[in-house]
VOBA-1610 file (N, C-alpha, C; in pm, whole numbers, padded with zeros to 5 digits, always signed):
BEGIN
Unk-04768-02055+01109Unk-04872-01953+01099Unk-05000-02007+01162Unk-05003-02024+01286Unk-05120-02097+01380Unk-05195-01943+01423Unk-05160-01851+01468Unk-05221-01734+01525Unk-05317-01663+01399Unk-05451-01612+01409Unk-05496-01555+01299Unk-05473-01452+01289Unk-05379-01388+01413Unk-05314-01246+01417Unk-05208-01200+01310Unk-05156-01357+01221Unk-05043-01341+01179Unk-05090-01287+01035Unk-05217-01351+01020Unk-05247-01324+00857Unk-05222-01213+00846Unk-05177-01219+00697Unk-05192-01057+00592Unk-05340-01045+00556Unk-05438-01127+00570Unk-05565-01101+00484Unk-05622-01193+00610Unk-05638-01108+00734Unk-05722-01195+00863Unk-05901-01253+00826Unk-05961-01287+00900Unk-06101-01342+00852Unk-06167-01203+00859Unk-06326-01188+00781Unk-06405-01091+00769Unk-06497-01077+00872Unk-06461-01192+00987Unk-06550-01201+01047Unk-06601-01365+01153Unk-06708-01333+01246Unk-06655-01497+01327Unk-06720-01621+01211Unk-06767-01616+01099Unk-06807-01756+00979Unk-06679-01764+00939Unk-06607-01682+00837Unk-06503-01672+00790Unk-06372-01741+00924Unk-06372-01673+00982Unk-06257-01732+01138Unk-06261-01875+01126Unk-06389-01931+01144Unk-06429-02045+01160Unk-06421-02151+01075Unk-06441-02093+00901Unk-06361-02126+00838Unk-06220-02173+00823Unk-06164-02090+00837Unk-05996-02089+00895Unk-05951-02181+00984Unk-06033-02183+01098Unk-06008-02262+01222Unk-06069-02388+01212Unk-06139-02402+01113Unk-06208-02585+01093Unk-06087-02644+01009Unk-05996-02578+00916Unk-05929-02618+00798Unk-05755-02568+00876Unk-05759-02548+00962Unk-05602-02483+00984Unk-05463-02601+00983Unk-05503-02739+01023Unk-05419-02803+01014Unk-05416-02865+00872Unk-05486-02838+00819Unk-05493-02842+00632Unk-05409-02775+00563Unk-05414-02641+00600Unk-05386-02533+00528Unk-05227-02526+00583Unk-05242-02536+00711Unk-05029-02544+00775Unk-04947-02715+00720Unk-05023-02752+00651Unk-04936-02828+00583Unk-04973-02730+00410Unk-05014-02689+00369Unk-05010-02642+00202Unk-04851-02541+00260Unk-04906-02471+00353Unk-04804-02321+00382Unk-04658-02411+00437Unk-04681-02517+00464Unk-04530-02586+00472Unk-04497-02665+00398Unk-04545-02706+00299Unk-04509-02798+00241Unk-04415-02818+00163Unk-04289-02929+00119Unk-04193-02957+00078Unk-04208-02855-00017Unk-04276-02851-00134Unk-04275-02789-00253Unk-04266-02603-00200Unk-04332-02536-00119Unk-04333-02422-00055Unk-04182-02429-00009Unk-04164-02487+00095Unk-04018-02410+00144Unk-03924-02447+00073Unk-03921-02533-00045Unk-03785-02577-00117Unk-03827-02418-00249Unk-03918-02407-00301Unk-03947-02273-00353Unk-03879-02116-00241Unk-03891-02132-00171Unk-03856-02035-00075Unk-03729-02053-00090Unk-03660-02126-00030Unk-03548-02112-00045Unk-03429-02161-00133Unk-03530-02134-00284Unk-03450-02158-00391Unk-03418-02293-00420Unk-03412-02419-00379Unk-03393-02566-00423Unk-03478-02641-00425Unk-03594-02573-00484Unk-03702-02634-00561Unk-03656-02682-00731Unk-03665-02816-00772Unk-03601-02846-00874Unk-03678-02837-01011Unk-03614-02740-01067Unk-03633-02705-01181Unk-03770-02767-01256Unk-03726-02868-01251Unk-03850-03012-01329Unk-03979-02979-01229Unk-03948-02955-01123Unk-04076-02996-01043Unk-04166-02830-01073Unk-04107-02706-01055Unk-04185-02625-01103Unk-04232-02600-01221Unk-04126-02670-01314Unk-04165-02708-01466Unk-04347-02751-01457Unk-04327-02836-01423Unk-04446-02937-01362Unk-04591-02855-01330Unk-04535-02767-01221Unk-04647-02700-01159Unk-04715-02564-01226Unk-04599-02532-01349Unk-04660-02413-01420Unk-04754-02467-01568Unk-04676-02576-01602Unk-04754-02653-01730Unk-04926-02652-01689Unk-04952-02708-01527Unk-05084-02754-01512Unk-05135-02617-01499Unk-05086-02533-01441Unk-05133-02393-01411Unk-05173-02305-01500Unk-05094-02330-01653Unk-05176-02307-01765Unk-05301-02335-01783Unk-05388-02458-01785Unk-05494-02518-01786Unk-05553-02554-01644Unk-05510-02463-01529Unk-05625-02469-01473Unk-05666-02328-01472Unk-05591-02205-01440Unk-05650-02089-01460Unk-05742-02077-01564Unk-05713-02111-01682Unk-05846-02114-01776Unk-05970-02150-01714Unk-05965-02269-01642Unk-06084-02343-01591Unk-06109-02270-01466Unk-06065-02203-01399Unk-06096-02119-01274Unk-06167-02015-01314Unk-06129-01937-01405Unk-06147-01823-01466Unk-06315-01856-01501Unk-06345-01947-01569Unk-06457-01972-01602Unk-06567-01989-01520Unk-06493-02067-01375Unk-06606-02096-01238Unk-06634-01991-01206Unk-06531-01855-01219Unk-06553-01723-01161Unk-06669-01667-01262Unk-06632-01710-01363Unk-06741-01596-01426Unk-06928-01692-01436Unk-06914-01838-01438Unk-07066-01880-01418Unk-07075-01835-01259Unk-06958-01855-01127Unk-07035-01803-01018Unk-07099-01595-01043Unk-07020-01551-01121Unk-07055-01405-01108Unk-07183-01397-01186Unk-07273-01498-01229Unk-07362-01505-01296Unk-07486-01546-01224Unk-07425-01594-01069Unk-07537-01659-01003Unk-07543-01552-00901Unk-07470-01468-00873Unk-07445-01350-00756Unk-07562-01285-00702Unk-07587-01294-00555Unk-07669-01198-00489Unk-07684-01052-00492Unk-07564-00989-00507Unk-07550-00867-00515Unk-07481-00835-00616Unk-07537-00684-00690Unk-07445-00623-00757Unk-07321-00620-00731Unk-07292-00618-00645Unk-07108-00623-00601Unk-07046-00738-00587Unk-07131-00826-00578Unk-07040-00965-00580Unk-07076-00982-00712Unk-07161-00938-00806Unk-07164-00966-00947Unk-07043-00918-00998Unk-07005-00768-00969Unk-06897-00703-01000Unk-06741-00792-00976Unk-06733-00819-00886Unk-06621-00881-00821Unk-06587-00977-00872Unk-06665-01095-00890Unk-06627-01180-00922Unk-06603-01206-01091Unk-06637-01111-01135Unk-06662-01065-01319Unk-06536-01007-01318Unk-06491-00914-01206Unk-06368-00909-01215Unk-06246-00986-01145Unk-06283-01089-01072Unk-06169-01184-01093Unk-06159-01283-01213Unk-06239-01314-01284Unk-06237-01388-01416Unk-06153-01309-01490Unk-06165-01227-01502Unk-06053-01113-01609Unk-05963-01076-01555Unk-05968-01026-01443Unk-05858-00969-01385Unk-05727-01086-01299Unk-05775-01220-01297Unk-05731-01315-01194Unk-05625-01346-01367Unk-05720-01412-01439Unk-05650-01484-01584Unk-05537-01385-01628Unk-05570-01264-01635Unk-05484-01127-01697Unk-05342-01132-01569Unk-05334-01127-01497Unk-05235-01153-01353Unk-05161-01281-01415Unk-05247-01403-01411Unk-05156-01529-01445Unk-05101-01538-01567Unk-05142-01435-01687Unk-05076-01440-01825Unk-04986-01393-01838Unk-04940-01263-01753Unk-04826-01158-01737Unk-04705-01250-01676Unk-04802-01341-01570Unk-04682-01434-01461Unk-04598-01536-01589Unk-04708-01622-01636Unk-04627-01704-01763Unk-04575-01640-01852Unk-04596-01528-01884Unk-04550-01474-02021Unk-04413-01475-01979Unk-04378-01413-01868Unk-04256-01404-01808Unk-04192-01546-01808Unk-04266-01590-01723Unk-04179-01748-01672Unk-04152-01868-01749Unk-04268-01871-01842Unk-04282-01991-01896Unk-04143-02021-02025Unk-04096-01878-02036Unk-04012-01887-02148Unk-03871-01912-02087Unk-03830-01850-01952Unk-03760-01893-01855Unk-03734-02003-01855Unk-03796-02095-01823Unk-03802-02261-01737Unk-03874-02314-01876Unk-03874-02285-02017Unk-03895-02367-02148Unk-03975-02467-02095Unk-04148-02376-02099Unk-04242-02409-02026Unk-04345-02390-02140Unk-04431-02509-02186Unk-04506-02554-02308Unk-04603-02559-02242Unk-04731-02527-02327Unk-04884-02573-02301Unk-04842-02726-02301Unk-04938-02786-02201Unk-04907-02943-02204Unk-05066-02989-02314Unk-05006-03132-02312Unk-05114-03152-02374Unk-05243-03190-02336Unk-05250-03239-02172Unk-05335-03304-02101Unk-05293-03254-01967Unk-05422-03195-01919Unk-05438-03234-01732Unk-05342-03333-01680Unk-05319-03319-01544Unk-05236-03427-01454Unk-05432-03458-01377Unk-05358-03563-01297Unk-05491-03583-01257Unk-05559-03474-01152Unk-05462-03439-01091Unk-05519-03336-00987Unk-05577-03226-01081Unk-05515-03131-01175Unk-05554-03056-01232Unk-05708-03120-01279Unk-05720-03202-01367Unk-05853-03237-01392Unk-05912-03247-01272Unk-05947-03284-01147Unk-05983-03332-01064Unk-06001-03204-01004Unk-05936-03095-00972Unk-05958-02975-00909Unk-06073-02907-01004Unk-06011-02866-01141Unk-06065-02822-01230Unk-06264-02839-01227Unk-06269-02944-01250Unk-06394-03054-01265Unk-06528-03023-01185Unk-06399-03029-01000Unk-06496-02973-00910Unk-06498-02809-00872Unk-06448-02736-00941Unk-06494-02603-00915Unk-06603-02583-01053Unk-06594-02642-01175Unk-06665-02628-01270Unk-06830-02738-01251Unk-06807-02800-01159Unk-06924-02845-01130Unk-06971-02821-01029Unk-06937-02768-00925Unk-06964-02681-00802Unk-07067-02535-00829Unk-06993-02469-00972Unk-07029-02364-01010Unk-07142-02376-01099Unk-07156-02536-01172Unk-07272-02506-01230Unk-07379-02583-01172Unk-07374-02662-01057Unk-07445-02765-01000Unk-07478-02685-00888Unk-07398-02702-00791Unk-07434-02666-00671Unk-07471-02534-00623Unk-07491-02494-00525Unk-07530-02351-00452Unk-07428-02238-00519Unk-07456-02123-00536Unk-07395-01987-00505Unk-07326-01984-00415Unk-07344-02037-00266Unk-07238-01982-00176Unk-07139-02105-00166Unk-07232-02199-00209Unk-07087-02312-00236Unk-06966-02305-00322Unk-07006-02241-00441Unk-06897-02210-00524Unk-06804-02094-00497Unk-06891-02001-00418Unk-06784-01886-00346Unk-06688-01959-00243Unk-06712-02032-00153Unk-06625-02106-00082Unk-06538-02214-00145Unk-06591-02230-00277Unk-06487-02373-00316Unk-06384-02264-00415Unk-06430-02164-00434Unk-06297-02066-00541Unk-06244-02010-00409Unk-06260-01957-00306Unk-06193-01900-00199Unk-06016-01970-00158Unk-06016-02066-00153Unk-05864-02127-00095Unk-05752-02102-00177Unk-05736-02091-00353Unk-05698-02041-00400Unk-05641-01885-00421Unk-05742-01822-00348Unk-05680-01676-00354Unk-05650-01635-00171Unk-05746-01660-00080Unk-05672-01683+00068Unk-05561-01778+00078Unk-05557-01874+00100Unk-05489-01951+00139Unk-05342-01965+00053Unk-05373-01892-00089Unk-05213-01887-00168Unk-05217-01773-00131Unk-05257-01672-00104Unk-05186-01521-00040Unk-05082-01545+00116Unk-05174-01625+00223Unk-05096-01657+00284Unk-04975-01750+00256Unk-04968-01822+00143Unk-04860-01993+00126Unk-04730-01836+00046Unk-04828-01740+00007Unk-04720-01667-00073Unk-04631-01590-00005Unk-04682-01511+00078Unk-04644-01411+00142Unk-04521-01517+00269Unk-04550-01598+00312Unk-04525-01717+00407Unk-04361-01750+00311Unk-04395-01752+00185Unk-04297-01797+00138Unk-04143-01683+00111Unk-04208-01552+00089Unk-04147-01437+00058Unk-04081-01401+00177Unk-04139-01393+00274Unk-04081-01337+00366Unk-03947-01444+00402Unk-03997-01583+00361Unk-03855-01701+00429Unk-03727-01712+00288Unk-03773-01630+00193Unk-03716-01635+00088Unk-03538-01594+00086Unk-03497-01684+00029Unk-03351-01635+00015Unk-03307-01505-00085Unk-03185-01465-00091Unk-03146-01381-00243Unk-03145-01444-00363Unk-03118-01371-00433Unk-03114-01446-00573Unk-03201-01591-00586Unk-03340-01564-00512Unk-03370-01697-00546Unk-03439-01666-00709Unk-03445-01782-00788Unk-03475-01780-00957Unk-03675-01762-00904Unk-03726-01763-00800Unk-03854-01780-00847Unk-03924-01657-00769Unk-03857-01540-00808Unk-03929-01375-00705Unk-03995-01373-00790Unk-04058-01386-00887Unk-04117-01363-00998Unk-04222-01379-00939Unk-04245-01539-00931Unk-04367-01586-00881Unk-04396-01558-00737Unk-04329-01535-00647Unk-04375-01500-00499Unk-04383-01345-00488Unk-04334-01242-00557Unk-04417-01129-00596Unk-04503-01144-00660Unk-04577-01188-00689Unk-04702-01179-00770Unk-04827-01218-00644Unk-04823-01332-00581Unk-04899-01372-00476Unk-04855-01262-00378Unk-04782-01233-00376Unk-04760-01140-00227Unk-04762-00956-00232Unk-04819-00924-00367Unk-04867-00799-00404Unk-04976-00755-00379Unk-04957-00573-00343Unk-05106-00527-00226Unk-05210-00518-00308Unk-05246-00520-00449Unk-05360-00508-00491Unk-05419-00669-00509Unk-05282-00803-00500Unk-05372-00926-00498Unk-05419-00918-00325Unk-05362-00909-00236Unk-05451-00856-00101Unk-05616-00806-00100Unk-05579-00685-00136Unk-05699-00640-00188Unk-05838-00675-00238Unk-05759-00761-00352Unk-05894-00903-00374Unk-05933-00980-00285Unk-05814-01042-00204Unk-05845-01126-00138Unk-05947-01045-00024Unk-05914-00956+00033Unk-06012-00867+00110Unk-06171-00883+00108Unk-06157-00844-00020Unk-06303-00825-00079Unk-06369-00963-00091Unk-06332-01037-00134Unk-06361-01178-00118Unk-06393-01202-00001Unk-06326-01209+00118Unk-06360-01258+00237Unk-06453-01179+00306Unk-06474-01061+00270Unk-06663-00988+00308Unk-06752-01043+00273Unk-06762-01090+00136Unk-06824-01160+00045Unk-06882-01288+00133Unk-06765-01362+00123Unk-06748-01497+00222Unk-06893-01471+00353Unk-06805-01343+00447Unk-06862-01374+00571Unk-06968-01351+00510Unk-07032-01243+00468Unk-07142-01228+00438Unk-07285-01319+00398Unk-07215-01415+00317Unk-07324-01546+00271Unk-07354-01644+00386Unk-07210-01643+00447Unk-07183-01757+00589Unk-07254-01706+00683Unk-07269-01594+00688Unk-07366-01554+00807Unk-07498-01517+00761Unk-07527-01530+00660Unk-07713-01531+00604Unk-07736-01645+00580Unk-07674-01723+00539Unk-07741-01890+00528Unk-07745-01932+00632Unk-07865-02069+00589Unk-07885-02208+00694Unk-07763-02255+00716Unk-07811-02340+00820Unk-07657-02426+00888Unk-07629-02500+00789Unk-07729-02593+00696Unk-07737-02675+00608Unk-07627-02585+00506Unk-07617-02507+00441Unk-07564-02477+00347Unk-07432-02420+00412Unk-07391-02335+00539Unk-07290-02326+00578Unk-07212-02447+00630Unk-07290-02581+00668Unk-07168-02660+00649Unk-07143-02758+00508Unk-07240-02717+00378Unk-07195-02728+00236Unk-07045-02593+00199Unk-07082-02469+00234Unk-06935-02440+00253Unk-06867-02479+00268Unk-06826-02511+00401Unk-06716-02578+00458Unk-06629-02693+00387Unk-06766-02772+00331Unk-06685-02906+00285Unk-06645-02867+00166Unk-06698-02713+00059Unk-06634-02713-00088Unk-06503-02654+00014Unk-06492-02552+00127Unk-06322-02471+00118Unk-06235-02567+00155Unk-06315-02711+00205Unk-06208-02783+00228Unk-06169-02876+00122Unk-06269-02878+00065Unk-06206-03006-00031Unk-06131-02918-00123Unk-06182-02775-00172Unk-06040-02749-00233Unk-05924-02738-00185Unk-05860-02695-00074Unk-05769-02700+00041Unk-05704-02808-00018Unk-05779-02962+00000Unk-05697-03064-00008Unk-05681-03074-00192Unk-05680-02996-00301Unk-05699-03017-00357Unk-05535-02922-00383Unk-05563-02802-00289Unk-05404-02746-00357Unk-05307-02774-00288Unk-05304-02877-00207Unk-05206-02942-00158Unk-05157-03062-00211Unk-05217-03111-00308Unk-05231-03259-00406Unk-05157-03173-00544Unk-05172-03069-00532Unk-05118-02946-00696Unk-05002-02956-00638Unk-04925-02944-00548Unk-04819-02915-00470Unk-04721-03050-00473Unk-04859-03125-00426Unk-04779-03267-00404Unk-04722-03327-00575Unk-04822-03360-00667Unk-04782-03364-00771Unk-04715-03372-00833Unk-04666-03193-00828Unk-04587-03122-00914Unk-04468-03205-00882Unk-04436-03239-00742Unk-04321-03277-00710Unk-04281-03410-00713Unk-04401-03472-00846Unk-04368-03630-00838Unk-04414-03685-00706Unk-04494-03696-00607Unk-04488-03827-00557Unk-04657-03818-00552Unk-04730-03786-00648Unk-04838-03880-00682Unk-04837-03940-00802
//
């Protein structure tokens, strides 16, 4: 997925593009990665998604929360709106997903973070209460772009009867699009009213989360 023609959720614009195109060999390893295509095509091992839904319990909580201190710092009524409703509406999506799954794959609240989870967690919760407004919009962004594309990427290469449609319908559904949409107006929008100074503080939160859900990935699958 090198062409930006290919996206389901293309950029809002040339900040956003640029975005994309500073981070693309980042992001084509998350959208390929061992854990992605062995999920795709069903011989992803049991234990290892075990793994990746336990932490996913406790980080959506903690996402949920960056969303709602960033919807607290918001320029506009509509990004106030938006992002007030991804805190509710993002957590409410991932509770329906576990309610389902977790009982499936005899999937427990864990008792502790892995390190990435803390480590992701940490810096969107200190991003959101430390740093800039448009920094924290760019450091929650890779999570909902960049897993729409790892999702949809995955669905389409997906086998039959694979055990995990559950979870790749859920990322690859038109009203999570939708969000993602709205988000990336959002995006261009700040990227193209700020200083350079703070658009390349963007950059470095969408990337360091980037490398952050590729370390969730890596993880899960044992080899950190």
């Amino acid at each position: 997925m090198n062409n930006q023609s290919d996206l389901s959720n293309p950029p809002a614009g040339p900040f956003t593009r640029e975005l994309w195109e500073n981070n693309k060999f980042l992001i084509d390893e998350i959208i390929h990665h061992p854990f992605c295509r062995r999920l795709s095509d069903g011989t992803l091992p049991y234990e290892a998604f075990k793994n990746y839904l336990e932490q996913d319990i406790l980080y959506i909580e903690q996402d949920a929360r960056a969303f709602a201190i960033t919807a607290g710092c918001a320029y506009t009524t509509e990004a106030f709106s938006f992002f007030t409703d991804m805190a509710r509406d993002g957590l409410e999506i991932e509770r329906i997903l576990h309610r389902d799954l977790l009982p499936y794959f005899e999937v427990k609240r864990p008792d502790k973070m892995s390190k990435t989870c803390n480590g992701y967690t940490s810096f969107l919760l200190n991003t959101a209460l430390k740093a800039s407004y448009p920094e924290s919009v760019a450091a929650l962004l890779p999570c909902f772009w960049v897993y729409r594309e790892t999702g949809l990427k995955m669905r389409q290469e997906a086998t039959e009867k694979n055990p995990f449609w559950k979870w790749l319908d859920t990322y690859s559904d038109e009203a999570y699009g939708l969000y993602v949409d709205r988000f990336l107006i959002i995006t261009e929008a700040l990227l193209s009213g700020e200083s350079c100074s703070i658009r390349e503080k963007m950059h470095q939160a969408f990337r360091r989360s980037c490398e952050f859900e590729k370390s969730f990935f890596t993880e899960a699958m044992g080899f950190l």
